[in-house]
Backbone of each chain as nested JSON, in Angstrom:
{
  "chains": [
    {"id": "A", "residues": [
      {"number": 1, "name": "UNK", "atoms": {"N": [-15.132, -11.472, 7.743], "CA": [-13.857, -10.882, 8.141], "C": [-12.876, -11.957, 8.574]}},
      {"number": 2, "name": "UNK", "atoms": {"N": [-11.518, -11.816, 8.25], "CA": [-10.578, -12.804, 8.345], "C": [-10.098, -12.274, 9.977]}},
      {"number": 3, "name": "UNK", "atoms": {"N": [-10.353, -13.811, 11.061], "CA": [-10.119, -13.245, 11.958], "C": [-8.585, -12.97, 12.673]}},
      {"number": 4, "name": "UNK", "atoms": {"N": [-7.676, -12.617, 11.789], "CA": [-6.536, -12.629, 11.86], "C": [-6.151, -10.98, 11.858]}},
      {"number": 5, "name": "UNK", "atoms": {"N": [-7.369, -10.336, 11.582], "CA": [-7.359, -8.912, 11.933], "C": [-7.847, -8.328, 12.611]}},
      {"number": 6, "name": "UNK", "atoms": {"N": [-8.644, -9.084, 13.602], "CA": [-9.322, -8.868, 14.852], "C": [-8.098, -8.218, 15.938]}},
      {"number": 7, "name": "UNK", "atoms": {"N": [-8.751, -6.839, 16.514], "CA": [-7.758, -6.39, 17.323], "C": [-8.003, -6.73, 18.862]}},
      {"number": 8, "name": "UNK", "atoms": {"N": [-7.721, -6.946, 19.885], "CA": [-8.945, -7.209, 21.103], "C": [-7.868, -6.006, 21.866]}},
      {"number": 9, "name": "UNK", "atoms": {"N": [-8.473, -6.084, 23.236], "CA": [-8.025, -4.88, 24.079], "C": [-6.696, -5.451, 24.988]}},
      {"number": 10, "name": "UNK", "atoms": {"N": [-6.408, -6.451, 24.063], "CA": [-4.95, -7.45, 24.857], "C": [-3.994, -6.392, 24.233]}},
      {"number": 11, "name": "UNK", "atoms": {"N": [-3.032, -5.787, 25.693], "CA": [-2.273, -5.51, 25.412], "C": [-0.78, -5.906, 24.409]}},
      {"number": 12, "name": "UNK", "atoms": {"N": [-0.862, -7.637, 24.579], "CA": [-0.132, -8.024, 23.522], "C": [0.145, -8.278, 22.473]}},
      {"number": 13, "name": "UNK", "atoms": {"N": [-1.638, -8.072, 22.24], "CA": [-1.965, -8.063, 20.878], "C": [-0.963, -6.882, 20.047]}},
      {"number": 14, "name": "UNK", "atoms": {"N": [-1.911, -5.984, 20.721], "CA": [-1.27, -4.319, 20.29], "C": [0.34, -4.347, 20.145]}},
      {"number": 15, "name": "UNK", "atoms": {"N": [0.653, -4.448, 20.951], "CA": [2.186, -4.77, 20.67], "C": [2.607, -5.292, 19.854]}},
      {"number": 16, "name": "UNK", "atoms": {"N": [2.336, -6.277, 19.323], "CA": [2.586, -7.26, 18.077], "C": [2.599, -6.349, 17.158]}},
      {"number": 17, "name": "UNK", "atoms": {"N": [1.351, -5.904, 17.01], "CA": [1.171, -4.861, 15.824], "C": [2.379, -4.258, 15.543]}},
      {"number": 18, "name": "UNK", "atoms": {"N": [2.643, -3.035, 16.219], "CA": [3.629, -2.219, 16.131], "C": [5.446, -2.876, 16.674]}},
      {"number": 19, "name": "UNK", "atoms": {"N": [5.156, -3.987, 16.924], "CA": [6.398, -4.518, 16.812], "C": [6.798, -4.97, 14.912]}},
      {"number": 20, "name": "UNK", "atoms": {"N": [5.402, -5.69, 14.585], "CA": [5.747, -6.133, 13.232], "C": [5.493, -4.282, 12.233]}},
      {"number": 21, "name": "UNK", "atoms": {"N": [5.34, -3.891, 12.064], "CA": [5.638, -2.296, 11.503], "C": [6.638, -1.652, 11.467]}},
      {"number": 22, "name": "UNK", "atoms": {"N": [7.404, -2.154, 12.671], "CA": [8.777, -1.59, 13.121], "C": [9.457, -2.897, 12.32]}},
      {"number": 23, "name": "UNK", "atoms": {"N": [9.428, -3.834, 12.413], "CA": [10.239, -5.0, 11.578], "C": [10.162, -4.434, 10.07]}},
      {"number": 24, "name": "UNK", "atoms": {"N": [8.53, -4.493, 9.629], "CA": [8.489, -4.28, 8.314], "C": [9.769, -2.959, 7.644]}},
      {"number": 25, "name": "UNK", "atoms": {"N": [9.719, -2.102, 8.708], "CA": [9.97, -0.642, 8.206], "C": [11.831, -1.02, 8.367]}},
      {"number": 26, "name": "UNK", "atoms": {"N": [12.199, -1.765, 9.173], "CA": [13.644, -1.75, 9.162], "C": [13.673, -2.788, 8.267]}},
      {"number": 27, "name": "UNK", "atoms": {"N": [12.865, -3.932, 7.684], "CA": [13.339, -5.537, 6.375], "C": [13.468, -3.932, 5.387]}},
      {"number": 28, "name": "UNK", "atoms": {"N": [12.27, -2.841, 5.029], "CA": [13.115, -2.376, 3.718], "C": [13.743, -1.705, 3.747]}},
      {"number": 29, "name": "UNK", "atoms": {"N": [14.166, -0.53, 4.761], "CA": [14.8, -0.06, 5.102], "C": [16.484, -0.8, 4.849]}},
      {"number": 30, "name": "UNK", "atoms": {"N": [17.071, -1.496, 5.611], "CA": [18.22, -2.366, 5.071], "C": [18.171, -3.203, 3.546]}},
      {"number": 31, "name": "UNK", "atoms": {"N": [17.287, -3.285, 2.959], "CA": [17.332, -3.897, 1.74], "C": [17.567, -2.588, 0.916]}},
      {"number": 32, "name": "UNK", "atoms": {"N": [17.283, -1.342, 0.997], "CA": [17.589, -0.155, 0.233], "C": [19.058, 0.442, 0.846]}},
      {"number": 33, "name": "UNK", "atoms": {"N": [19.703, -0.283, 1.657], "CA": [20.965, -0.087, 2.236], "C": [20.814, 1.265, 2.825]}},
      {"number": 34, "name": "UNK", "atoms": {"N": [19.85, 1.861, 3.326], "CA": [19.561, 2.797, 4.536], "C": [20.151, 2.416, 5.821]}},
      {"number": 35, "name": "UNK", "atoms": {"N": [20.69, 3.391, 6.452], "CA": [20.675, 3.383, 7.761], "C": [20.055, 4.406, 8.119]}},
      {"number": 36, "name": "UNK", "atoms": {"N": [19.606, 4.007, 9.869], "CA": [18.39, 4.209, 10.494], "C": [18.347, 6.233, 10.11]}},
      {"number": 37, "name": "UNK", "atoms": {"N": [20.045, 6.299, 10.309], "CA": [20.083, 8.3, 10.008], "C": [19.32, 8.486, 8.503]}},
      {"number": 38, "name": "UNK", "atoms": {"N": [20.142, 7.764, 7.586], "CA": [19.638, 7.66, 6.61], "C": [18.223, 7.965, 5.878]}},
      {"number": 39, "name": "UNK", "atoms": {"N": [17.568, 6.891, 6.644], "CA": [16.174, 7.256, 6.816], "C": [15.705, 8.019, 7.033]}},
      {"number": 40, "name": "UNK", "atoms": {"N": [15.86, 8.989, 8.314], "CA": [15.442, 9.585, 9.303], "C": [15.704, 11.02, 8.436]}},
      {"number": 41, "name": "UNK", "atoms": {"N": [16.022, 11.595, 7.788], "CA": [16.886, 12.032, 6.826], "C": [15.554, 12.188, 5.799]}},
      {"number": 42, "name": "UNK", "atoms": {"N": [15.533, 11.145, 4.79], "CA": [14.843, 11.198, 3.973], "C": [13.476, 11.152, 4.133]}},
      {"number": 43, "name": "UNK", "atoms": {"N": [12.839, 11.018, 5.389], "CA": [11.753, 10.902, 5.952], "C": [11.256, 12.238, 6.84]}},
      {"number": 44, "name": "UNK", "atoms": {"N": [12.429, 13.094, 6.74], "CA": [12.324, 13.783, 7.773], "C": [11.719, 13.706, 9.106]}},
      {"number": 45, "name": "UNK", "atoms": {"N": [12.256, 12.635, 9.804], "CA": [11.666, 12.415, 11.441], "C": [13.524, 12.326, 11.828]}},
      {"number": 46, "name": "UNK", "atoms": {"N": [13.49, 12.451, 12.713], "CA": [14.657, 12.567, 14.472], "C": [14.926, 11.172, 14.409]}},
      {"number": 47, "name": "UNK", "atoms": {"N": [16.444, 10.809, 13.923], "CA": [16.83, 9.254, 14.24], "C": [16.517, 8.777, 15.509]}},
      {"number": 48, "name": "UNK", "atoms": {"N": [16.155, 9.393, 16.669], "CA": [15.691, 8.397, 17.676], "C": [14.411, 7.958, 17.588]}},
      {"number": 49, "name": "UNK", "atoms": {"N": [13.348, 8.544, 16.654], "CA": [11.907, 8.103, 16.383], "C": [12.024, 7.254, 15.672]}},
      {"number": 50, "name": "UNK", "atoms": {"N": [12.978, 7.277, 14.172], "CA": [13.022, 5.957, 13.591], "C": [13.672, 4.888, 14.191]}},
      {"number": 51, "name": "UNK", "atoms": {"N": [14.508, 4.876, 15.279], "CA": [14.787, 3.504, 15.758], "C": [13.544, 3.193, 16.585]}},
      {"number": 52, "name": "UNK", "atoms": {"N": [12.881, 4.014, 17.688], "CA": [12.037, 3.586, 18.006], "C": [10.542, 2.745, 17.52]}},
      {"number": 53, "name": "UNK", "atoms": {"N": [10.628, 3.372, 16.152], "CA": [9.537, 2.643, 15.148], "C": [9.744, 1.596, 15.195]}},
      {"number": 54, "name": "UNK", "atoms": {"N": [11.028, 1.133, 14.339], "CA": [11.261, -0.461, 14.253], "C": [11.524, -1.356, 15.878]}},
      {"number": 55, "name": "UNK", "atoms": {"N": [11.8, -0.548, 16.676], "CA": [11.871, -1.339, 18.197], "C": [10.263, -1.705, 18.39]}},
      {"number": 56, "name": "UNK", "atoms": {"N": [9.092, -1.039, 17.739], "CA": [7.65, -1.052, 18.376], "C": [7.636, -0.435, 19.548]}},
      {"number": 57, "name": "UNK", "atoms": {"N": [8.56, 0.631, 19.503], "CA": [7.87, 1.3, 21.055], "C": [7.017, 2.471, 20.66]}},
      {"number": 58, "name": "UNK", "atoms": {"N": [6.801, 2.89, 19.193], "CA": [5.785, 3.768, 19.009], "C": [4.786, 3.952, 18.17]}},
      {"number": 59, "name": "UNK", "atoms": {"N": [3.115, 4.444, 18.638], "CA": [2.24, 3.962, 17.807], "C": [2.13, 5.1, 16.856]}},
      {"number": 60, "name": "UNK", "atoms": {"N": [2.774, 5.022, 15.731], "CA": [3.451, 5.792, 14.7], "C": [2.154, 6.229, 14.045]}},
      {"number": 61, "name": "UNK", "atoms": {"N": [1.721, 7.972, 13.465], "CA": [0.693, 8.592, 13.328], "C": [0.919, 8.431, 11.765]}},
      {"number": 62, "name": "UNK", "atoms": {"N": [-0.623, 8.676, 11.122], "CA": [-0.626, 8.42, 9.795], "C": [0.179, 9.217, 9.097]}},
      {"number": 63, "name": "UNK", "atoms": {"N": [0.134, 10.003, 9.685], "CA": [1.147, 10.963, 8.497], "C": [2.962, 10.723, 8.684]}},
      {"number": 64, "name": "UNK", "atoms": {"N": [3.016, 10.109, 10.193], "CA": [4.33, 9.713, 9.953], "C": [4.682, 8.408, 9.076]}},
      {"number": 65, "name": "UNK", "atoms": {"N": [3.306, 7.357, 9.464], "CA": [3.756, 6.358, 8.033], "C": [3.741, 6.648, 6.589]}},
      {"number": 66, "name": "UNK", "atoms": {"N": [3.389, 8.05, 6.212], "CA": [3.231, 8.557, 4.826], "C": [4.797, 8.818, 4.749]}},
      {"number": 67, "name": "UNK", "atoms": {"N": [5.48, 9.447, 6.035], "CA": [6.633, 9.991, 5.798], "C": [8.1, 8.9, 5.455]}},
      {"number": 68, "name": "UNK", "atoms": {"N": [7.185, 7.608, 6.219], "CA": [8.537, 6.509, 6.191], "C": [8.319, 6.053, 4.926]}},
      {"number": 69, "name": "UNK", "atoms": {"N": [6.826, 5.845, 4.417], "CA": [6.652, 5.509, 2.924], "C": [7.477, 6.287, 1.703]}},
      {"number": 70, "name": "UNK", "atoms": {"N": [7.643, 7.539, 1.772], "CA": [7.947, 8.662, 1.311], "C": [9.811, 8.334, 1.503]}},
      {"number": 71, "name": "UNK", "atoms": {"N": [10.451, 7.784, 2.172], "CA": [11.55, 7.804, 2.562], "C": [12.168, 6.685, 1.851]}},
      {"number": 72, "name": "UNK", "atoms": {"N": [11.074, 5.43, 2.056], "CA": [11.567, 4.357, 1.814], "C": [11.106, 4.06, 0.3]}},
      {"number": 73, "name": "UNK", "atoms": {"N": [10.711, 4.836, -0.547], "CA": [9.912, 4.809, -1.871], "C": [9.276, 3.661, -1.753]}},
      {"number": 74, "name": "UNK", "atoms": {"N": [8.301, 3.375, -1.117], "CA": [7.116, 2.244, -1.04], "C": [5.547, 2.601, -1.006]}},
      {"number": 75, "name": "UNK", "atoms": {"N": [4.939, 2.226, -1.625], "CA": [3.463, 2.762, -1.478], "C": [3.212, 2.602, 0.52]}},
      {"number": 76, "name": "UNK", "atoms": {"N": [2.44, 3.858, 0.574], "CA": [2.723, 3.423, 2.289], "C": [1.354, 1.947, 2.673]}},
      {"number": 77, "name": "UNK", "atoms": {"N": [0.898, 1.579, 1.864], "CA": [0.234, 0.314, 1.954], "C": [1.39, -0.668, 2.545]}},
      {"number": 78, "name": "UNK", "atoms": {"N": [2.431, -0.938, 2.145], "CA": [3.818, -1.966, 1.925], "C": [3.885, -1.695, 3.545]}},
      {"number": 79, "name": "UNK", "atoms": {"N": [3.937, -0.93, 3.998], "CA": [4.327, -0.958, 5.268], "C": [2.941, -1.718, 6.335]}},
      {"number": 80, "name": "UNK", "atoms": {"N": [1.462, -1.956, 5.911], "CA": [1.041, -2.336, 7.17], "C": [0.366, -3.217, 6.67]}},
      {"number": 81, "name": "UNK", "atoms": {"N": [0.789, -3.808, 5.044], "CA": [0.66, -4.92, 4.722], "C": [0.907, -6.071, 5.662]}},
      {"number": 82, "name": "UNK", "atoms": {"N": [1.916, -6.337, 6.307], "CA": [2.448, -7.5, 6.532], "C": [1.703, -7.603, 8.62]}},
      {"number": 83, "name": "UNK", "atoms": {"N": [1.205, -6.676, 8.956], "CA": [0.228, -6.859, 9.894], "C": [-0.603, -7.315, 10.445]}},
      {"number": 84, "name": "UNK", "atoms": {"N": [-0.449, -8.907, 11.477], "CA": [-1.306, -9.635, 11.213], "C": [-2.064, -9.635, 12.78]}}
    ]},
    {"id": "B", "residues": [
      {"number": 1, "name": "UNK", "atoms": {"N": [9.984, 5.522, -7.588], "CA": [9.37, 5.691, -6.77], "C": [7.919, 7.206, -7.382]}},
      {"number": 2, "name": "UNK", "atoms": {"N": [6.922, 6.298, -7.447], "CA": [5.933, 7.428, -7.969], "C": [5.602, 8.39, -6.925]}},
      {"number": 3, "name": "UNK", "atoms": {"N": [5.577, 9.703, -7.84], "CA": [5.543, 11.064, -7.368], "C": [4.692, 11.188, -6.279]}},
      {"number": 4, "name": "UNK", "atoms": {"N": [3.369, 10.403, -6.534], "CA": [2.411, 10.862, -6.528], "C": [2.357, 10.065, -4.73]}},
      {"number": 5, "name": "UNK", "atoms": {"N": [3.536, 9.683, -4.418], "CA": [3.216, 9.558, -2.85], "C": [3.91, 10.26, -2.207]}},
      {"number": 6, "name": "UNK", "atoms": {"N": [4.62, 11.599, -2.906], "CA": [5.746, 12.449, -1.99], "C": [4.597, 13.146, -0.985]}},
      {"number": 7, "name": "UNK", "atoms": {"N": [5.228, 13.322, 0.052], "CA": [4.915, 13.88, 0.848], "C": [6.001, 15.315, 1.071]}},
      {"number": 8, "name": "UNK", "atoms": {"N": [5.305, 16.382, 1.01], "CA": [6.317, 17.567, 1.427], "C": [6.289, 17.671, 2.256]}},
      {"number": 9, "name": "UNK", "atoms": {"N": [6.486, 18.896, 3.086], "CA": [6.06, 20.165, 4.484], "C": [5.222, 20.58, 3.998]}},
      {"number": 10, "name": "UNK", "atoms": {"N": [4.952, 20.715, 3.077], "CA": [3.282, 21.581, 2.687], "C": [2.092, 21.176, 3.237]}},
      {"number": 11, "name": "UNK", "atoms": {"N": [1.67, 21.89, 4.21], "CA": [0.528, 21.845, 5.342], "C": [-1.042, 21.12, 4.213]}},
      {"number": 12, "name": "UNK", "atoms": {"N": [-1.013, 21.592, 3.206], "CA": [-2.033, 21.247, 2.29], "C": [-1.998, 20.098, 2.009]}},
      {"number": 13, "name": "UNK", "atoms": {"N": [-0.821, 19.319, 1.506], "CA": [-0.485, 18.069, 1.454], "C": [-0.996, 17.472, 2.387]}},
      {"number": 14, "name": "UNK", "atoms": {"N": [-0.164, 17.337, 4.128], "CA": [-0.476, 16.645, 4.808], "C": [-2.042, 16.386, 5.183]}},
      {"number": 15, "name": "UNK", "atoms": {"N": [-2.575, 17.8, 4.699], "CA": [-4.329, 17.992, 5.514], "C": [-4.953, 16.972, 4.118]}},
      {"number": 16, "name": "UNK", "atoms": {"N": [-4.732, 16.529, 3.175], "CA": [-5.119, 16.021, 1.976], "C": [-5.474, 14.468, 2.571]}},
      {"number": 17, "name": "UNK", "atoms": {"N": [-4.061, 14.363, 2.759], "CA": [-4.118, 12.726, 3.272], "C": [-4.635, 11.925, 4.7]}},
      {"number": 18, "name": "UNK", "atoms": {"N": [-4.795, 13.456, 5.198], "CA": [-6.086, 12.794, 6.543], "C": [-7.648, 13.17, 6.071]}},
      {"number": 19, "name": "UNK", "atoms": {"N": [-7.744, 14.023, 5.099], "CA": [-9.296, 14.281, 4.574], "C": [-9.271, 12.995, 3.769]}},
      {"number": 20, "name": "UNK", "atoms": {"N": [-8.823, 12.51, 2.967], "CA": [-8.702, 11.044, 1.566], "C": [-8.631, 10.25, 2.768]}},
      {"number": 21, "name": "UNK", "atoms": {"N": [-7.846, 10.26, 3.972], "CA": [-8.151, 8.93, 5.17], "C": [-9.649, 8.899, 6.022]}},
      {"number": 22, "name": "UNK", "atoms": {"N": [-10.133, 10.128, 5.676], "CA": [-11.219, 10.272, 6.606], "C": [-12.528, 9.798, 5.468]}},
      {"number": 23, "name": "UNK", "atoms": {"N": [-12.51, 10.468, 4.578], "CA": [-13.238, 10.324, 3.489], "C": [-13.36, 8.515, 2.812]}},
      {"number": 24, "name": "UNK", "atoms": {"N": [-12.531, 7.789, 3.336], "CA": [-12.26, 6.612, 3.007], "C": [-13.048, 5.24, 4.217]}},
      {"number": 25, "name": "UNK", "atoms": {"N": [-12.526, 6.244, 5.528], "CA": [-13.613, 5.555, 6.537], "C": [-15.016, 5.765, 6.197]}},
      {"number": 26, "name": "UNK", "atoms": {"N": [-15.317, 7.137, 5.896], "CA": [-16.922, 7.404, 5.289], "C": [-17.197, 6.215, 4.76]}},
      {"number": 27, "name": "UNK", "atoms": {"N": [-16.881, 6.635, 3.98], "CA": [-17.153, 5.839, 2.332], "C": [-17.733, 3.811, 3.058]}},
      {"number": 28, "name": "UNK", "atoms": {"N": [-16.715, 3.157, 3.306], "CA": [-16.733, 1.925, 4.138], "C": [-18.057, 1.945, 5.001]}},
      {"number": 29, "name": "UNK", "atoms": {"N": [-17.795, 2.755, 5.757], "CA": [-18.533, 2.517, 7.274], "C": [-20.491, 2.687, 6.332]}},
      {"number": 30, "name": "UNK", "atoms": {"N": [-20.272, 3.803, 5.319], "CA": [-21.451, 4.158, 4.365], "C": [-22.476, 2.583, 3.893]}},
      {"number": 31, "name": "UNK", "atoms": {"N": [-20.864, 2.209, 3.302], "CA": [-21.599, 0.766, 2.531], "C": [-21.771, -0.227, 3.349]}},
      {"number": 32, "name": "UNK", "atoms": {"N": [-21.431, 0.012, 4.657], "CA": [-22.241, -1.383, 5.629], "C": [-22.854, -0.946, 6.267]}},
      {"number": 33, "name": "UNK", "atoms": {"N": [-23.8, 0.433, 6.074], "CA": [-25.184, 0.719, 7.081], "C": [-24.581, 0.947, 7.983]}},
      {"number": 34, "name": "UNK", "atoms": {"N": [-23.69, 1.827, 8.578], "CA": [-23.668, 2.051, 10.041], "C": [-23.229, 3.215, 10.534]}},
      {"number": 35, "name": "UNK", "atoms": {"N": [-23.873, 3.674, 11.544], "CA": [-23.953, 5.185, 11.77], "C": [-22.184, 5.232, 12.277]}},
      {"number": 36, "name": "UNK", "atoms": {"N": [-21.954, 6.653, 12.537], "CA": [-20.706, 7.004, 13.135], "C": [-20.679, 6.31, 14.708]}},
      {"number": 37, "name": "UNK", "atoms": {"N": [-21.79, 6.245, 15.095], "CA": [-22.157, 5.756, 16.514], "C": [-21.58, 3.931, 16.738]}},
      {"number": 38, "name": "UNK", "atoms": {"N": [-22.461, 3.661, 15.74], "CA": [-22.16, 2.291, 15.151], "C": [-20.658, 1.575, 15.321]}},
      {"number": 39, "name": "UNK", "atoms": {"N": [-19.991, 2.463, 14.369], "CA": [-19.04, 2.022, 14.131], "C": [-17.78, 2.783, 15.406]}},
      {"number": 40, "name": "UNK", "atoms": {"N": [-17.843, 3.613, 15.969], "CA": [-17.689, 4.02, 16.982], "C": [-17.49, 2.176, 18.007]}},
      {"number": 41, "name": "UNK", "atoms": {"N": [-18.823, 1.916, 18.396], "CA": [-18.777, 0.683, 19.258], "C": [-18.145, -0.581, 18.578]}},
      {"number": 42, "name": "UNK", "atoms": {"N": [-18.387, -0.246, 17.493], "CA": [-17.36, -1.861, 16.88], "C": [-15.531, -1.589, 16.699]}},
      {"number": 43, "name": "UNK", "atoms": {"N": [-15.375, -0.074, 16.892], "CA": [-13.907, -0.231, 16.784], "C": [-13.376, 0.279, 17.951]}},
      {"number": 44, "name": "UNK", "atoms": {"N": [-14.389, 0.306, 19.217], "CA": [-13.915, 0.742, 20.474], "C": [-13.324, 2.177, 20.431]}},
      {"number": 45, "name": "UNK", "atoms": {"N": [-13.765, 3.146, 19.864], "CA": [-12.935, 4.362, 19.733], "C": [-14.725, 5.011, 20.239]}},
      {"number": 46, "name": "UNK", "atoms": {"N": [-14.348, 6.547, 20.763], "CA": [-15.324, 7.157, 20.869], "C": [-15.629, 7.956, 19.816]}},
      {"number": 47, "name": "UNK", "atoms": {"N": [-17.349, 8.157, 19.662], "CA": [-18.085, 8.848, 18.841], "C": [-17.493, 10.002, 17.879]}},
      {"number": 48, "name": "UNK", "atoms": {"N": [-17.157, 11.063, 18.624], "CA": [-16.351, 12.209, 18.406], "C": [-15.507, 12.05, 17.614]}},
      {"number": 49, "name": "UNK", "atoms": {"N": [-14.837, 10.799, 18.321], "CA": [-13.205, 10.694, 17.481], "C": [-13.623, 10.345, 16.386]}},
      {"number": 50, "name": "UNK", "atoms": {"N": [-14.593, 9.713, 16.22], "CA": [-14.889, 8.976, 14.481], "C": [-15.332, 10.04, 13.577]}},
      {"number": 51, "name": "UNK", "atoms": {"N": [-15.978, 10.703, 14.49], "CA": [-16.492, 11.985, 13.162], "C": [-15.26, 12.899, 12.859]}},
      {"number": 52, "name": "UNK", "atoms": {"N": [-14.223, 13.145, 13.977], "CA": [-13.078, 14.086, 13.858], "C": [-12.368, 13.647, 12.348]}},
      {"number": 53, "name": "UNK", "atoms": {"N": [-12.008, 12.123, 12.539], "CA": [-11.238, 11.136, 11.553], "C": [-11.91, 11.258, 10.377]}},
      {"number": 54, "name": "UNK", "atoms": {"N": [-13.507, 10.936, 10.348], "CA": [-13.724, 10.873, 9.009], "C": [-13.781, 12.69, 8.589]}},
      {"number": 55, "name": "UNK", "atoms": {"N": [-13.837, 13.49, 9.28], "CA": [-13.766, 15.087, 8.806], "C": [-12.797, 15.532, 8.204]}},
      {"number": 56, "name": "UNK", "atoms": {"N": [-11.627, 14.529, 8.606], "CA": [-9.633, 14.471, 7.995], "C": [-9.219, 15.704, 9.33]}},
      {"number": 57, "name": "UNK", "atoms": {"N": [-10.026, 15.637, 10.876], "CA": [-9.155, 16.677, 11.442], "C": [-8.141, 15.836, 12.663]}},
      {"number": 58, "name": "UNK", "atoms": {"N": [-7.726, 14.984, 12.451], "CA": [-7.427, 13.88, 13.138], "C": [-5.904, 13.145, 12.486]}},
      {"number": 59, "name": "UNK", "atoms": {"N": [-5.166, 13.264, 13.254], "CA": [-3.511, 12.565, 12.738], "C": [-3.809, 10.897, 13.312]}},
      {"number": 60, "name": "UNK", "atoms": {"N": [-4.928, 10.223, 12.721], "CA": [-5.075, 9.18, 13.612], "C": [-3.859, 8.085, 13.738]}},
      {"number": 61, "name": "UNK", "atoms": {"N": [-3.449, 7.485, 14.987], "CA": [-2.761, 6.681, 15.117], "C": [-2.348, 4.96, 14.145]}},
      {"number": 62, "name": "UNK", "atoms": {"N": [-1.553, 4.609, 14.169], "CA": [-1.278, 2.968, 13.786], "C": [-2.816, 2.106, 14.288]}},
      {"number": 63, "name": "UNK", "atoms": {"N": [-2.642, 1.79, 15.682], "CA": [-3.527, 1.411, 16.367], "C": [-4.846, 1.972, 16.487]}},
      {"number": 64, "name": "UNK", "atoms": {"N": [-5.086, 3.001, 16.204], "CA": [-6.512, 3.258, 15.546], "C": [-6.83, 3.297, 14.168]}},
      {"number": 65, "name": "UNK", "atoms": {"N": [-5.732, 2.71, 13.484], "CA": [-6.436, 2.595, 12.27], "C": [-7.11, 1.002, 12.341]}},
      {"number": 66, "name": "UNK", "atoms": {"N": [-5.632, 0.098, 12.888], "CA": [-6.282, -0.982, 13.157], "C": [-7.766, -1.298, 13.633]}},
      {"number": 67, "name": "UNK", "atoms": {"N": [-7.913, -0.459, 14.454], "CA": [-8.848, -0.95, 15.288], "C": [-10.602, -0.309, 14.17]}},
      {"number": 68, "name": "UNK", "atoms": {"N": [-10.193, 0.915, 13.55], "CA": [-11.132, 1.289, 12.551], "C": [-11.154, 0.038, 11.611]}},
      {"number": 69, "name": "UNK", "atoms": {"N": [-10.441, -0.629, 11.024], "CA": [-9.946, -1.844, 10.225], "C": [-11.207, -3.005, 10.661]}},
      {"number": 70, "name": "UNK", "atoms": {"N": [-10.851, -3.006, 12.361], "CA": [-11.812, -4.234, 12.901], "C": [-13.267, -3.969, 12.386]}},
      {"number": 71, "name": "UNK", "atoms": {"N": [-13.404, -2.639, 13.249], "CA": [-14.923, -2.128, 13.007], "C": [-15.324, -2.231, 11.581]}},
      {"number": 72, "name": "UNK", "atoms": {"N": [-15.076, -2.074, 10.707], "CA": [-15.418, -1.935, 9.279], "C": [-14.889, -3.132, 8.303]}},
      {"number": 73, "name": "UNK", "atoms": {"N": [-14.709, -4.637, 9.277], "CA": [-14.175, -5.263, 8.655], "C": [-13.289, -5.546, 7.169]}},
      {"number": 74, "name": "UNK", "atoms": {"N": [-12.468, -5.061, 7.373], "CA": [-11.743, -4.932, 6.361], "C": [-10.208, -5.233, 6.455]}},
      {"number": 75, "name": "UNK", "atoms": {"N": [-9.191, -5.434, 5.538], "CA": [-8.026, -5.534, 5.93], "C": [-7.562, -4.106, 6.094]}},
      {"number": 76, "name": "UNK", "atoms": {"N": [-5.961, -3.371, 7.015], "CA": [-5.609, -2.062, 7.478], "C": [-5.653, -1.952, 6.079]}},
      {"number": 77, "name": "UNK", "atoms": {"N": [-4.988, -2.029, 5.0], "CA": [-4.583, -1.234, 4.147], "C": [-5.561, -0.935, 3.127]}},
      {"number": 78, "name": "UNK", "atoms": {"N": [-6.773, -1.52, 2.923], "CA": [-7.706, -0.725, 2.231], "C": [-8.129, 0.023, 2.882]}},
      {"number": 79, "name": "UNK", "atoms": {"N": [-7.685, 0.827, 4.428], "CA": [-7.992, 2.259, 4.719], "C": [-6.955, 3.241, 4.156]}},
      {"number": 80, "name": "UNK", "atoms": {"N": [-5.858, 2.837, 3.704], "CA": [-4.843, 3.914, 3.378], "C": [-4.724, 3.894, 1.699]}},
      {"number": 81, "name": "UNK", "atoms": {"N": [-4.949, 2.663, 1.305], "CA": [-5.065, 2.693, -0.306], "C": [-5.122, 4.124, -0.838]}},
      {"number": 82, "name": "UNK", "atoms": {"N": [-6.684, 4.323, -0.818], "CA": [-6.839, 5.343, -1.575], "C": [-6.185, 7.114, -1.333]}},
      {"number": 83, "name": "UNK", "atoms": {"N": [-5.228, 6.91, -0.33], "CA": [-4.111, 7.982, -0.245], "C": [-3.464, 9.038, -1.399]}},
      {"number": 84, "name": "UNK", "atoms": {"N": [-3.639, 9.7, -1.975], "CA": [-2.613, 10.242, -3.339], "C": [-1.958, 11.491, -2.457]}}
    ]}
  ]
}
């Protein structure tokens, strides 16, 4: 196992996580010239959940990353690809 | 953007893609010998919850997928791959 996916019970770890998810989800998000309503919209979630995604203040449920996948036409892999 | 990752409101849909997420931890946790118990202690989640997840009755979190990820050494996104 590559230990670059090791999670430990460090809170900062965790954070990282869902800080970079929230990055990932707003880099394509603005490259498809979405805004955050935009999104929120085509994803059907409440524009204050999608800003909160990309802020990392929330640990976003599988089916809501199906929904940002679904929004952002990306396999929802693309989104927790970049998770290190 | 292929079809085949829309997500509707259709309750059937969503229950699809936590049974194919649950069915996917099976499958993993299967091919490295290790009970639900097992893998339970390697991804710090309790017993229950692992059987709930792999049953698909479970909206599991970001951070518990990660942490299923650790336990079953693997990278996050070959838990969501096999999604349709």
């Amino acid at each position: 196992m590559d230990s670059k996916w090791a999670l430990t019970n460090d809170g900062r770890v965790k954070t990282d996580a869902l800080a970079q998810f929230g990055q990932r989800v707003r880099q394509l998000r603005i490259e498809r010239n979405l805004s955050q309503e935009d999104l929120a919209e085509l994803a059907d979630l409440h524009r204050n959940y999608v800003s909160q995604i990309e802020g990392g203040r929330r640990n976003v449920s599988l089916l809501n990353i199906l929904k940002l996948a679904h929004g952002l036409k990306v396999r929802p892999t693309r989104l927790i690809e970049t998770i290190r």
